[in-house]
N, CA, C and O atoms as a Maestro MAE file, in Angstrom:
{
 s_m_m2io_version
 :::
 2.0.0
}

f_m_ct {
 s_m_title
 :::
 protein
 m_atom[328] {
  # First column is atom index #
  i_m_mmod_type
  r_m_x_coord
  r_m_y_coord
  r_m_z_coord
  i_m_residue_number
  s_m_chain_name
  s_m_pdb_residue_name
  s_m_pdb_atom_name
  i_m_atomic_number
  :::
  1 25 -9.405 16.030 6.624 1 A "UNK " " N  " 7
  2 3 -8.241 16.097 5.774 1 A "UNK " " CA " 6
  3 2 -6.980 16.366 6.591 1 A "UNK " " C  " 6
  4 15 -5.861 15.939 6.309 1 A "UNK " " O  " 8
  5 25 -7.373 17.297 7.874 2 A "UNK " " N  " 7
  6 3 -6.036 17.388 8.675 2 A "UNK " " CA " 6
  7 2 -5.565 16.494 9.217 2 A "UNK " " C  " 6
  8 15 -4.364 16.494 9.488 2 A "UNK " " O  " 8
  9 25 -6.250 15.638 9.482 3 A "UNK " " N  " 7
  10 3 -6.252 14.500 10.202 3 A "UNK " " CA " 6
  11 2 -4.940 13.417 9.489 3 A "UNK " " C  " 6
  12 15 -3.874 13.006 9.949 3 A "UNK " " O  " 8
  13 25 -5.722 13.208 8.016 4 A "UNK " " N  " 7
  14 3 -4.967 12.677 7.299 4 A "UNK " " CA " 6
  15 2 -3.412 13.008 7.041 4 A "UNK " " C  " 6
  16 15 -2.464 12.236 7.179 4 A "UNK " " O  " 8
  17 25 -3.399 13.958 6.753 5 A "UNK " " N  " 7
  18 3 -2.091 14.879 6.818 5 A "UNK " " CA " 6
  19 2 -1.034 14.251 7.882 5 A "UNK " " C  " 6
  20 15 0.101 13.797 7.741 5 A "UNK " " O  " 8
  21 25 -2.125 14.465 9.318 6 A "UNK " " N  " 7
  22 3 -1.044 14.465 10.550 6 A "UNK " " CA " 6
  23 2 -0.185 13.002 10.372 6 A "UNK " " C  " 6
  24 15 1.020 12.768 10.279 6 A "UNK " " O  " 8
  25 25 -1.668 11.935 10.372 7 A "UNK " " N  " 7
  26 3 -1.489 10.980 9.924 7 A "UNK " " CA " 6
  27 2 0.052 10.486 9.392 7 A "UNK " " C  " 6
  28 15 0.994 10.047 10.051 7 A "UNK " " O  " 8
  29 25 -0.099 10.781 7.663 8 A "UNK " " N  " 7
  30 3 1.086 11.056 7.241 8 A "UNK " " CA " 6
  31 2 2.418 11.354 7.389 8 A "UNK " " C  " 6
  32 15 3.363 10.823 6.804 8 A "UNK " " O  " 8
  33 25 2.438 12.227 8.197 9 A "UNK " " N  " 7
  34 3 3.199 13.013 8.432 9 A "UNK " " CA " 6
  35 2 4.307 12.345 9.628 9 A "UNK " " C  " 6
  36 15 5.536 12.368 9.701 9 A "UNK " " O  " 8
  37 25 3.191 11.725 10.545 10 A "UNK " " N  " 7
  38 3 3.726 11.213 11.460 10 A "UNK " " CA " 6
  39 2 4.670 9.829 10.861 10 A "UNK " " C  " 6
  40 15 5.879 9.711 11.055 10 A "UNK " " O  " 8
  41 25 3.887 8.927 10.168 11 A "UNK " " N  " 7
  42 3 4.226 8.141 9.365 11 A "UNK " " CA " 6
  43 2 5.675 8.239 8.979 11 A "UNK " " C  " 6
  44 15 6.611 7.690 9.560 11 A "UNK " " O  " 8
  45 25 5.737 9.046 7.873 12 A "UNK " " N  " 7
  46 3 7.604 9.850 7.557 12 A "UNK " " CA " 6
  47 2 8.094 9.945 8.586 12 A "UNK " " C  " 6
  48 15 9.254 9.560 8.445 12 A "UNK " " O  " 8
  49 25 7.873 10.317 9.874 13 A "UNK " " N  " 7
  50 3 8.944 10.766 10.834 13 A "UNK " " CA " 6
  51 2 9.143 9.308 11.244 13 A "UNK " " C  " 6
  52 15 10.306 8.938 11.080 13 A "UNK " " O  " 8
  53 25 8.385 8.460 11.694 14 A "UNK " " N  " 7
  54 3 8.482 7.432 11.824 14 A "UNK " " CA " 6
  55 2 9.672 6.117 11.141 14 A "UNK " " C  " 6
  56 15 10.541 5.351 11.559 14 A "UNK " " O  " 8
  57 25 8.987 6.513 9.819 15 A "UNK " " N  " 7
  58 3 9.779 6.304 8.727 15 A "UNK " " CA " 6
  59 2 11.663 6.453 8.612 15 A "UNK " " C  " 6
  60 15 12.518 5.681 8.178 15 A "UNK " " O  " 8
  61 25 11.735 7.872 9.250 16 A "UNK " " N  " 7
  62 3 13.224 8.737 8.871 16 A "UNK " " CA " 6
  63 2 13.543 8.064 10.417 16 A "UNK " " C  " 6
  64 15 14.645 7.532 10.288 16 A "UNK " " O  " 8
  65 25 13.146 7.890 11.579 17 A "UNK " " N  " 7
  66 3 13.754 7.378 12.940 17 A "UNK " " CA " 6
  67 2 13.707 5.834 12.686 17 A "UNK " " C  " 6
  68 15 14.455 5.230 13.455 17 A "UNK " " O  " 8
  69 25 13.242 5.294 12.089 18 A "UNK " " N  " 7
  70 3 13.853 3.660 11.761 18 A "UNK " " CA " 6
  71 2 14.796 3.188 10.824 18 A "UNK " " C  " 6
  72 15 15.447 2.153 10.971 18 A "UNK " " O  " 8
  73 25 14.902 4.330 9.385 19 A "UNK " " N  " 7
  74 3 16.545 4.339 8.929 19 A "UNK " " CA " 6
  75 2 17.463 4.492 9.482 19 A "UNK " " C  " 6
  76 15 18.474 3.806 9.337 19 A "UNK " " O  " 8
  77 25 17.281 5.867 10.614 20 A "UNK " " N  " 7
  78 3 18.438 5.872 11.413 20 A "UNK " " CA " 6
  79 2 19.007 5.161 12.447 20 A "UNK " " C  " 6
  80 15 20.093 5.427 12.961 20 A "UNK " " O  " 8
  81 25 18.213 4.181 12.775 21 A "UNK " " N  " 7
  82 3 18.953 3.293 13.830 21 A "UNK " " CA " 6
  83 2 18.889 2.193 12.775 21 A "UNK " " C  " 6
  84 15 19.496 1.477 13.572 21 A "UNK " " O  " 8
  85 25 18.664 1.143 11.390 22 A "UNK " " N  " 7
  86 3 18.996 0.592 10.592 22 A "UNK " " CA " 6
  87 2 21.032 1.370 10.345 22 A "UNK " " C  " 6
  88 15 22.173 0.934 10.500 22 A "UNK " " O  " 8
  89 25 20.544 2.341 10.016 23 A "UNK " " N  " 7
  90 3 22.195 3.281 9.420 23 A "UNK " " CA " 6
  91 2 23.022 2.595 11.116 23 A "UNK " " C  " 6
  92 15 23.771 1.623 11.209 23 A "UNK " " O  " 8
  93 25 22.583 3.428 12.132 24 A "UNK " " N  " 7
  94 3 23.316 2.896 13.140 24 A "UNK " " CA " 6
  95 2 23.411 1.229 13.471 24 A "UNK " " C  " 6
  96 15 24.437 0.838 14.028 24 A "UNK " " O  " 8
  97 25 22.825 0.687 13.286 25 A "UNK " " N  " 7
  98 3 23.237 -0.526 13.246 25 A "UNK " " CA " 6
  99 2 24.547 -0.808 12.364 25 A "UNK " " C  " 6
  100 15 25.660 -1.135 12.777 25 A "UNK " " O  " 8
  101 25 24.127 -0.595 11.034 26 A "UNK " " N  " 7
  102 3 25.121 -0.816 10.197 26 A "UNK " " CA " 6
  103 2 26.219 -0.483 10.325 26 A "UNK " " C  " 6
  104 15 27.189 -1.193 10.057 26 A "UNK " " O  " 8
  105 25 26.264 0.738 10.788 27 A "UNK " " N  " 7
  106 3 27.555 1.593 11.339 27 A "UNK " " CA " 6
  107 2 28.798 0.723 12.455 27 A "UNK " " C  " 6
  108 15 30.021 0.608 12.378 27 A "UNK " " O  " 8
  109 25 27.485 0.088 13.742 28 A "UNK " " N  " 7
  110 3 27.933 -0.285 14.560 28 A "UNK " " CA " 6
  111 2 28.487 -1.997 14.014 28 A "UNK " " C  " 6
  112 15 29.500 -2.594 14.380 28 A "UNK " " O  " 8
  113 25 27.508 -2.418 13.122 29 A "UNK " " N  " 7
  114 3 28.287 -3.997 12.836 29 A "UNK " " CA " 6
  115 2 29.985 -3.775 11.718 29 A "UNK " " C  " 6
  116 15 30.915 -4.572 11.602 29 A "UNK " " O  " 8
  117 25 29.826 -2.570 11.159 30 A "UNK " " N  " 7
  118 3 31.149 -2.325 10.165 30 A "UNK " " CA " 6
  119 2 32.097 -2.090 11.126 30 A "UNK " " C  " 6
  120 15 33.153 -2.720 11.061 30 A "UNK " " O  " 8
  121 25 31.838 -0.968 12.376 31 A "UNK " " N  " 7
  122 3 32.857 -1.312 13.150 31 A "UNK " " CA " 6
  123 2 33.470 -1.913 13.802 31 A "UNK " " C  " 6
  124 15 34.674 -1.775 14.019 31 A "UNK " " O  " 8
  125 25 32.501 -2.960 14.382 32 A "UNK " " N  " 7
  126 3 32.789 -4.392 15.555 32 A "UNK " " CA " 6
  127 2 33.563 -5.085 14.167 32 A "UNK " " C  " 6
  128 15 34.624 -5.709 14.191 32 A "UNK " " O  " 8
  129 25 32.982 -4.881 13.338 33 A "UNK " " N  " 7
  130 3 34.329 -6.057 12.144 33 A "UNK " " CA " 6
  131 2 35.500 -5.468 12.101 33 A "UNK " " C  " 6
  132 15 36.502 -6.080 12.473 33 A "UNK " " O  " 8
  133 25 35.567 -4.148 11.625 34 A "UNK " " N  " 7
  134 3 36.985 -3.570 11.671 34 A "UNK " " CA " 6
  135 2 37.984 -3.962 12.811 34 A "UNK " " C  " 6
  136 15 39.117 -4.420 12.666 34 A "UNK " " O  " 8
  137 25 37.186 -3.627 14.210 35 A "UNK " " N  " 7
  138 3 38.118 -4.141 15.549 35 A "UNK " " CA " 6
  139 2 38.428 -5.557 15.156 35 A "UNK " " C  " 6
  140 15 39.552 -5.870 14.763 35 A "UNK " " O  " 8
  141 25 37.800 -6.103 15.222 36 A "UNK " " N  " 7
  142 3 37.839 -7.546 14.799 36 A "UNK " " CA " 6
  143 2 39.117 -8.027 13.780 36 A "UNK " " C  " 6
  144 15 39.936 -8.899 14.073 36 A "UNK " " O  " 8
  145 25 39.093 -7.357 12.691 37 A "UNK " " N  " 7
  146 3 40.514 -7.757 11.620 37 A "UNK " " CA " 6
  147 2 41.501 -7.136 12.168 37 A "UNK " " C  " 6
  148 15 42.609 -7.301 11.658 37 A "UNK " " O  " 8
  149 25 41.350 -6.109 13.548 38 A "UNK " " N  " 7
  150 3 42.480 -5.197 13.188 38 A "UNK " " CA " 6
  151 2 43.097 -5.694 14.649 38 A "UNK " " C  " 6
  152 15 44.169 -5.243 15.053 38 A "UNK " " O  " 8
  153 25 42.260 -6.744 15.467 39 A "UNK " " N  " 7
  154 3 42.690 -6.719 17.378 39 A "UNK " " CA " 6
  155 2 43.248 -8.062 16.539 39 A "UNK " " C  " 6
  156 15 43.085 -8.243 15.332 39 A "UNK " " O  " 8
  157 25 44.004 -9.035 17.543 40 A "UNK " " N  " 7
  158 3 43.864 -10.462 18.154 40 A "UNK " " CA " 6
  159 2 42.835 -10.789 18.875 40 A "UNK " " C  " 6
  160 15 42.786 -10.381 20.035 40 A "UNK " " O  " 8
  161 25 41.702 -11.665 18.302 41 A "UNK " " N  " 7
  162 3 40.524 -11.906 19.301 41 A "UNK " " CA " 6
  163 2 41.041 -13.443 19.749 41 A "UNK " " C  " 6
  164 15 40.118 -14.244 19.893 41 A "UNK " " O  " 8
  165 25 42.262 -13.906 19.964 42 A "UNK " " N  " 7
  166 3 42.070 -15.488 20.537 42 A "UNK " " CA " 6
  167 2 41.449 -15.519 21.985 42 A "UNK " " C  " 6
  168 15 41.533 -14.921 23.057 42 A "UNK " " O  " 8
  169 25 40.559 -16.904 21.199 43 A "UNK " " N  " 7
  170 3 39.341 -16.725 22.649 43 A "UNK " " CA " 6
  171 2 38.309 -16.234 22.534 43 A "UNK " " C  " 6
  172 15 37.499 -16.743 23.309 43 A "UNK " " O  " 8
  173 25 37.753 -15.168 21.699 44 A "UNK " " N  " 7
  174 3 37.165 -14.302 21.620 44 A "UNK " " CA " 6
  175 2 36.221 -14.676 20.352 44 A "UNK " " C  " 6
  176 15 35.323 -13.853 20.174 44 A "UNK " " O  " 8
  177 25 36.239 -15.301 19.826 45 A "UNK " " N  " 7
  178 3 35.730 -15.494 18.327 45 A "UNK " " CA " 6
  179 2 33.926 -15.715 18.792 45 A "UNK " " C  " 6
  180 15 33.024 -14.929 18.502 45 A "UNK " " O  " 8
  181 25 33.817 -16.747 19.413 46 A "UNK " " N  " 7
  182 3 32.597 -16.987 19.984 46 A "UNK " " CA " 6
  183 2 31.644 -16.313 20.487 46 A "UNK " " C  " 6
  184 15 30.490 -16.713 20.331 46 A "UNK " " O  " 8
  185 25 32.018 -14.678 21.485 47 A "UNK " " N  " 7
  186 3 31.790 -13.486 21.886 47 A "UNK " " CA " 6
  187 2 31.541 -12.573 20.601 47 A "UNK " " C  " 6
  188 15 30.518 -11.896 20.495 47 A "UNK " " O  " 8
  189 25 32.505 -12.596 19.668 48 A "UNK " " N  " 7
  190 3 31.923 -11.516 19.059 48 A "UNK " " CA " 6
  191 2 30.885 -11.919 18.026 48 A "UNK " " C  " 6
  192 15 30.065 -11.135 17.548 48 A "UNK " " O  " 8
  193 25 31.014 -13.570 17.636 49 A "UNK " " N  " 7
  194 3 30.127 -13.781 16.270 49 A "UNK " " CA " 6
  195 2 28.622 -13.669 17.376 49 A "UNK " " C  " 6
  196 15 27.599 -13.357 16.767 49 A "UNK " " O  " 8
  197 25 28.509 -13.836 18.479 50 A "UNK " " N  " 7
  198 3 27.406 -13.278 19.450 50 A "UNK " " CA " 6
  199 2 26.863 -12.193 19.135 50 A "UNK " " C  " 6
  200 15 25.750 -12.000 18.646 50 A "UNK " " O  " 8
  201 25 27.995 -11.174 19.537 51 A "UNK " " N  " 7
  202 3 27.606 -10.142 19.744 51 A "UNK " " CA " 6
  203 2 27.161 -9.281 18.130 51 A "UNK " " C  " 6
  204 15 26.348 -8.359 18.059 51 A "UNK " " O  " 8
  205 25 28.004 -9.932 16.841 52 A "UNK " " N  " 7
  206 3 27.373 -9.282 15.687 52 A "UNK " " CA " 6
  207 2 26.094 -10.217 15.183 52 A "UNK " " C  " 6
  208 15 25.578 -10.039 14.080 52 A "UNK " " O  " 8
  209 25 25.717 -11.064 15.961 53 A "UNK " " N  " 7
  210 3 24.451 -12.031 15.429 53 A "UNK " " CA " 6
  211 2 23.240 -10.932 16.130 53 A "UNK " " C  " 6
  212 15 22.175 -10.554 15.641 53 A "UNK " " O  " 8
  213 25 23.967 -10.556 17.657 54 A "UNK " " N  " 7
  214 3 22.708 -9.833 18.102 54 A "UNK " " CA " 6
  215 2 22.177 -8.495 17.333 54 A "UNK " " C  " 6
  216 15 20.995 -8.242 17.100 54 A "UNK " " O  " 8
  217 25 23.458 -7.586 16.943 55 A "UNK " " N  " 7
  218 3 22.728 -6.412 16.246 55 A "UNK " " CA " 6
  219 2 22.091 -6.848 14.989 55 A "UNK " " C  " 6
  220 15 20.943 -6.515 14.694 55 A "UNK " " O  " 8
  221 25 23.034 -7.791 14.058 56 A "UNK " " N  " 7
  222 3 22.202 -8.175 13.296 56 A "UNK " " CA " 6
  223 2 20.797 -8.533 13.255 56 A "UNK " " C  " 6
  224 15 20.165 -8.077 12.303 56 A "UNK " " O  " 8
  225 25 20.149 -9.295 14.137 57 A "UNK " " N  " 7
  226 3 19.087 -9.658 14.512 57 A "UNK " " CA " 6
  227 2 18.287 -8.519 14.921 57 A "UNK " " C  " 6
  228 15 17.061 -8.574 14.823 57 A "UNK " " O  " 8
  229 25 19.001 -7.276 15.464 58 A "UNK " " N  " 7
  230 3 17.726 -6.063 15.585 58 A "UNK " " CA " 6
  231 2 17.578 -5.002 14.474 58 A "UNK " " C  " 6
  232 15 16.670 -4.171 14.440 58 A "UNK " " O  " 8
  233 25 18.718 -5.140 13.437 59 A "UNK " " N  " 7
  234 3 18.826 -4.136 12.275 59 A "UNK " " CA " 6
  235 2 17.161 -5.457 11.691 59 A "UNK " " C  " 6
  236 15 15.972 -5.138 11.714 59 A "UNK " " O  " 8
  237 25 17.615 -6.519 11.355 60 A "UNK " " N  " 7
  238 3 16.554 -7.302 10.565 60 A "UNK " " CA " 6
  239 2 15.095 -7.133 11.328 60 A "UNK " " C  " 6
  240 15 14.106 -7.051 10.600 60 A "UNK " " O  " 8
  241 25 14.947 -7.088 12.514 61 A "UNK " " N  " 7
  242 3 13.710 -6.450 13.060 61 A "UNK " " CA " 6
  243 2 13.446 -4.754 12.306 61 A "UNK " " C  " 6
  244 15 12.502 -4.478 11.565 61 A "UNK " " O  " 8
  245 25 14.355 -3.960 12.662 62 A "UNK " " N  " 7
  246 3 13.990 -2.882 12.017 62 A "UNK " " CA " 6
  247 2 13.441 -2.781 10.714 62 A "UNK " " C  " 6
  248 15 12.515 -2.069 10.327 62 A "UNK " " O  " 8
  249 25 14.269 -3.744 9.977 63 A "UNK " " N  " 7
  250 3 13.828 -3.579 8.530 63 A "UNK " " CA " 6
  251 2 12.550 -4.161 8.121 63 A "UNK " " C  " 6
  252 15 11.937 -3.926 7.080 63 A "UNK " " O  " 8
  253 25 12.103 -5.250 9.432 64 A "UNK " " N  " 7
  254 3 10.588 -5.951 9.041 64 A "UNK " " CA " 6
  255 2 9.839 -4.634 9.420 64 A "UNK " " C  " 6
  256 15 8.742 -4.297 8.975 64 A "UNK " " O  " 8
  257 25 10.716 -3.845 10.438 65 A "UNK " " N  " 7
  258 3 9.173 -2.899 10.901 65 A "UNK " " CA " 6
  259 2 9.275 -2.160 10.093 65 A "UNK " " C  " 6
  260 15 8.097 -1.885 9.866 65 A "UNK " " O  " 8
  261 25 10.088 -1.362 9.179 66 A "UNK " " N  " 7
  262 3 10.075 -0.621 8.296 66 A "UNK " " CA " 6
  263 2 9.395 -1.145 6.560 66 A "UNK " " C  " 6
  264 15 8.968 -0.331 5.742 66 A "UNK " " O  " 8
  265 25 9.431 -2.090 6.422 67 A "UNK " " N  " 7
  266 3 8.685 -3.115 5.481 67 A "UNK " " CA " 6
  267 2 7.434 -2.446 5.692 67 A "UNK " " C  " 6
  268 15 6.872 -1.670 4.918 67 A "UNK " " O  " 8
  269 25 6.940 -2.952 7.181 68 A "UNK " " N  " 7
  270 3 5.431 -3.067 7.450 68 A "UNK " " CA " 6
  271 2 4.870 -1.507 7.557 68 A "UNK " " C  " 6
  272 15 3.708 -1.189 7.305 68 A "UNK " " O  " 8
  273 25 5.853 -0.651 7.954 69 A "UNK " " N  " 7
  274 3 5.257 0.952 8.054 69 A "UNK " " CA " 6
  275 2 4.924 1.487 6.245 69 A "UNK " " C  " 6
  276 15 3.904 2.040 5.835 69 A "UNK " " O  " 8
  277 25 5.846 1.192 5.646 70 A "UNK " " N  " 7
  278 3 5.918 1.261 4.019 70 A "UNK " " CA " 6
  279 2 4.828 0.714 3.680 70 A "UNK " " C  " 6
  280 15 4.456 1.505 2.813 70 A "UNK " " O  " 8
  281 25 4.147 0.031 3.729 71 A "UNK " " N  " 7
  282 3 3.101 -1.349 3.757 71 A "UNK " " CA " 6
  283 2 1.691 -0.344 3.696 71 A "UNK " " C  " 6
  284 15 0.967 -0.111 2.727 71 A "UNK " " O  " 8
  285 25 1.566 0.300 5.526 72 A "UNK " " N  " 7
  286 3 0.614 0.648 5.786 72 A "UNK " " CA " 6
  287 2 0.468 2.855 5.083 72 A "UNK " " C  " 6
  288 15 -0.464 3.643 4.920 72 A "UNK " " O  " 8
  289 25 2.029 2.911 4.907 73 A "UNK " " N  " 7
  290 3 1.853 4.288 4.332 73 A "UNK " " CA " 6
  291 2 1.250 4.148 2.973 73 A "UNK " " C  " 6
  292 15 0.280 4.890 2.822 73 A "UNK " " O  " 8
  293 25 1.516 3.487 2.056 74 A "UNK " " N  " 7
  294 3 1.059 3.092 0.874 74 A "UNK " " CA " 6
  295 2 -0.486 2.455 0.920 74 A "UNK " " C  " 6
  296 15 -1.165 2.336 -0.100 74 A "UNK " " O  " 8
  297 25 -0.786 2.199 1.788 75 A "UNK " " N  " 7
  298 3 -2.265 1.932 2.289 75 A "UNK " " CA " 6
  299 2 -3.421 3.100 2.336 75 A "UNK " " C  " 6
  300 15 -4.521 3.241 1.800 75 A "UNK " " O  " 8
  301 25 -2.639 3.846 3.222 76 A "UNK " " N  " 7
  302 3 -3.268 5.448 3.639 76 A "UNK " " CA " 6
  303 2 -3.124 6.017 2.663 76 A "UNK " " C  " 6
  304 15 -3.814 7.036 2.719 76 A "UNK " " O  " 8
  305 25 -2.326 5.914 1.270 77 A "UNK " " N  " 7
  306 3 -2.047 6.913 0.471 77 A "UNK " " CA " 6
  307 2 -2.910 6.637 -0.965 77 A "UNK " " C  " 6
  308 15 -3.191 7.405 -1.885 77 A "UNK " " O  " 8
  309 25 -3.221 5.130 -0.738 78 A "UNK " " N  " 7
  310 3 -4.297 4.624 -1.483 78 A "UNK " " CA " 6
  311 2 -5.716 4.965 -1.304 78 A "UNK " " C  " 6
  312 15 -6.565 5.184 -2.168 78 A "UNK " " O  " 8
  313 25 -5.851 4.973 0.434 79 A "UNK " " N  " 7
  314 3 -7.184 5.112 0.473 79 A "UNK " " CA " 6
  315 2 -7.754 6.705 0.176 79 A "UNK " " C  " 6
  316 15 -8.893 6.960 -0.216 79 A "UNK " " O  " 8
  317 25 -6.775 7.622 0.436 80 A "UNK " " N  " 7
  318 3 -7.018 8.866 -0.156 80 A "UNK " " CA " 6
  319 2 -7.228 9.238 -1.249 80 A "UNK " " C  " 6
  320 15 -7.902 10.258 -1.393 80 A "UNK " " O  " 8
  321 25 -6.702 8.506 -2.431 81 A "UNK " " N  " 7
  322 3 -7.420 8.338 -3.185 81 A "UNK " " CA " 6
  323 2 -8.923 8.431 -4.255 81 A "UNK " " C  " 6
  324 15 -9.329 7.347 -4.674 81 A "UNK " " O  " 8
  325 25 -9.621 9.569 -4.624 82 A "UNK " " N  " 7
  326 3 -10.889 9.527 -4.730 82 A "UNK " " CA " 6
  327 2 -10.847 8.164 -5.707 82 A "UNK " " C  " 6
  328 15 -11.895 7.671 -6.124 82 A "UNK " " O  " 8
  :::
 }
 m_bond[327] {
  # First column is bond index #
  i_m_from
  i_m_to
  i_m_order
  :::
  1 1 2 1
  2 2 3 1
  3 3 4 2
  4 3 5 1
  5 5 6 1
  6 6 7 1
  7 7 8 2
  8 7 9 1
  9 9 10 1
  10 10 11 1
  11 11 12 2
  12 11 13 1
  13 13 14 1
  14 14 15 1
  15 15 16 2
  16 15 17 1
  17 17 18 1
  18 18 19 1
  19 19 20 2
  20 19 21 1
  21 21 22 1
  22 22 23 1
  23 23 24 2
  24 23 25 1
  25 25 26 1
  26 26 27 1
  27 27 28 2
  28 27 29 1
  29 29 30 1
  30 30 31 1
  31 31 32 2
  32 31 33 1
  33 33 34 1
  34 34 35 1
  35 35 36 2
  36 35 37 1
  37 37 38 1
  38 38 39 1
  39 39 40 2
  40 39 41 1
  41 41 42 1
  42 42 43 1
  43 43 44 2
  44 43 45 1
  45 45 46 1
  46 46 47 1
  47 47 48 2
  48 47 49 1
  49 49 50 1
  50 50 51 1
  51 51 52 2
  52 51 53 1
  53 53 54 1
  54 54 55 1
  55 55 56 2
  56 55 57 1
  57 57 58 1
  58 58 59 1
  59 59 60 2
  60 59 61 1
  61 61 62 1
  62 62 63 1
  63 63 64 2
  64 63 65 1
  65 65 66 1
  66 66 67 1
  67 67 68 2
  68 67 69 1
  69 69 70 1
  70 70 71 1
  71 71 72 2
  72 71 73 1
  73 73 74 1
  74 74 75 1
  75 75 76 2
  76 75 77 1
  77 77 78 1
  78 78 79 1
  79 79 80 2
  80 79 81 1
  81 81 82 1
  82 82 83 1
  83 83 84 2
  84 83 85 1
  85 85 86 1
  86 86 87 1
  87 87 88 2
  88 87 89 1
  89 89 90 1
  90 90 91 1
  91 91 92 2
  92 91 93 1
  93 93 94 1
  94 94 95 1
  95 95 96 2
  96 95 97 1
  97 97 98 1
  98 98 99 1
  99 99 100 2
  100 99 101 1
  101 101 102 1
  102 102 103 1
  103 103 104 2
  104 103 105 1
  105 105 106 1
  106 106 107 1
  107 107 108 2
  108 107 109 1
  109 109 110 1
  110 110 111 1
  111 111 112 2
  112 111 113 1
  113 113 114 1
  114 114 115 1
  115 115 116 2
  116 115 117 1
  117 117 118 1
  118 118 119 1
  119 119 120 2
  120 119 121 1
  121 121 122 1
  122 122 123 1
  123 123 124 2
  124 123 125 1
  125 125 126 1
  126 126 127 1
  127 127 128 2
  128 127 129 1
  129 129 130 1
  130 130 131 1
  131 131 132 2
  132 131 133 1
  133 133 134 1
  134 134 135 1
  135 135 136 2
  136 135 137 1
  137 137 138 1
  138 138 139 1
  139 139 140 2
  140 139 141 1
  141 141 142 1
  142 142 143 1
  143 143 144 2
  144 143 145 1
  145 145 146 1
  146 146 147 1
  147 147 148 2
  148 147 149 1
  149 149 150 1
  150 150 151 1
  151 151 152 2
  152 151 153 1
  153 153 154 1
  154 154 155 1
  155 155 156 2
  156 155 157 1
  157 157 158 1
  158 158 159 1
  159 159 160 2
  160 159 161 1
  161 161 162 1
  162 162 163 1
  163 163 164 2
  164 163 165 1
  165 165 166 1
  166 166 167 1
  167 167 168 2
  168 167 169 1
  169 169 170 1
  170 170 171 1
  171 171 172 2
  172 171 173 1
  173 173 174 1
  174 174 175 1
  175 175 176 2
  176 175 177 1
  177 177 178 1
  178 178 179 1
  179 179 180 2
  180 179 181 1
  181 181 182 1
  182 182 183 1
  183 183 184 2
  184 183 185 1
  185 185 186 1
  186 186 187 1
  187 187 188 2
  188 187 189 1
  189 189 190 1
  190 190 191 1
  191 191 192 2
  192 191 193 1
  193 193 194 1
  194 194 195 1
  195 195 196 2
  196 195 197 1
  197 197 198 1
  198 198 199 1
  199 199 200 2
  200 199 201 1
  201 201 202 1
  202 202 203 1
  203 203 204 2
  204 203 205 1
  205 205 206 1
  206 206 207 1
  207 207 208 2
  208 207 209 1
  209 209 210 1
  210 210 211 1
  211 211 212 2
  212 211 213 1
  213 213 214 1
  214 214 215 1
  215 215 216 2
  216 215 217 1
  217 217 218 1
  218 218 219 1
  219 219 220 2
  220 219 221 1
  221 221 222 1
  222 222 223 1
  223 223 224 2
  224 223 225 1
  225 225 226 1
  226 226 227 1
  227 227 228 2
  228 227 229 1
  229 229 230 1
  230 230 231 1
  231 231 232 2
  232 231 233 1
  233 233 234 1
  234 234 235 1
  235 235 236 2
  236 235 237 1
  237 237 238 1
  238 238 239 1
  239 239 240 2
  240 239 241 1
  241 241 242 1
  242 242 243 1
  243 243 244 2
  244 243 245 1
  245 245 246 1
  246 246 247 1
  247 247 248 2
  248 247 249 1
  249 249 250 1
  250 250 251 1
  251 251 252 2
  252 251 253 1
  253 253 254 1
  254 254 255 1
  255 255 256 2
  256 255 257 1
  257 257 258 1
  258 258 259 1
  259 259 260 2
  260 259 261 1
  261 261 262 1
  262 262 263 1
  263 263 264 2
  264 263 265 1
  265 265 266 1
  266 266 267 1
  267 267 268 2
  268 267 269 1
  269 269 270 1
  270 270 271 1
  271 271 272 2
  272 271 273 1
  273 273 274 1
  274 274 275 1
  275 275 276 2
  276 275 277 1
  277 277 278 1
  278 278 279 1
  279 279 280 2
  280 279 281 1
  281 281 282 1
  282 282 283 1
  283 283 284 2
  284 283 285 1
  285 285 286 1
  286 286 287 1
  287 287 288 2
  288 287 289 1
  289 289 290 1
  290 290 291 1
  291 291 292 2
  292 291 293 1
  293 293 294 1
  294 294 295 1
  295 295 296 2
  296 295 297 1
  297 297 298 1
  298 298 299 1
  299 299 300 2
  300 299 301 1
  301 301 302 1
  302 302 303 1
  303 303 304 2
  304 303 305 1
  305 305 306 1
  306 306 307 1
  307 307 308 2
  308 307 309 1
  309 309 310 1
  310 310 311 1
  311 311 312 2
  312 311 313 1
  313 313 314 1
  314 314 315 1
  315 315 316 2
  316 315 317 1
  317 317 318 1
  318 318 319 1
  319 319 320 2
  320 319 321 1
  321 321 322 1
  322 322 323 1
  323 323 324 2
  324 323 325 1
  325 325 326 1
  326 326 327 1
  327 327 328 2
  :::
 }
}
């Protein structure tokens, strides 16, 4: 049963450290836009739709891995279950 627990447990922490770099992502793509409306990027347009395609592309990884941790916590929480 402790086992299970730890299990768990670990799971949530897991859980709460992949919102927070999802949140930081988000954080970081709201601000690269703000600079963005607020600089002159001539020249630059090409660089940054780059550079917000790339975080984008790792917030959407996060959120598949966070999908799939949700997935397997709801798994463990089933099989406990009598």
């Amino acid at each position: 049963m402790c086992v299970a627990v730890d299990g768990r447990h670990l799971l949530a922490q897991e859980e709460d450290e992949l919102k927070q770099k999802i949140s930081f992502c988000e954080g970081c793509l709201l601000e690269i836009l703000k600079y963005i409306s607020n600089c002159s990027m001539s020249g630059m347009e090409i660089m940054a739709e780059e550079i917000l395609t790339k975080i984008h592309a790792i917030e959407q990884d996060l959120r598949t891995d966070l999908l799939h941790l949700r997935l397997e916590m709801g798994i463990v929480t089933e099989e406990k279950r009598p």
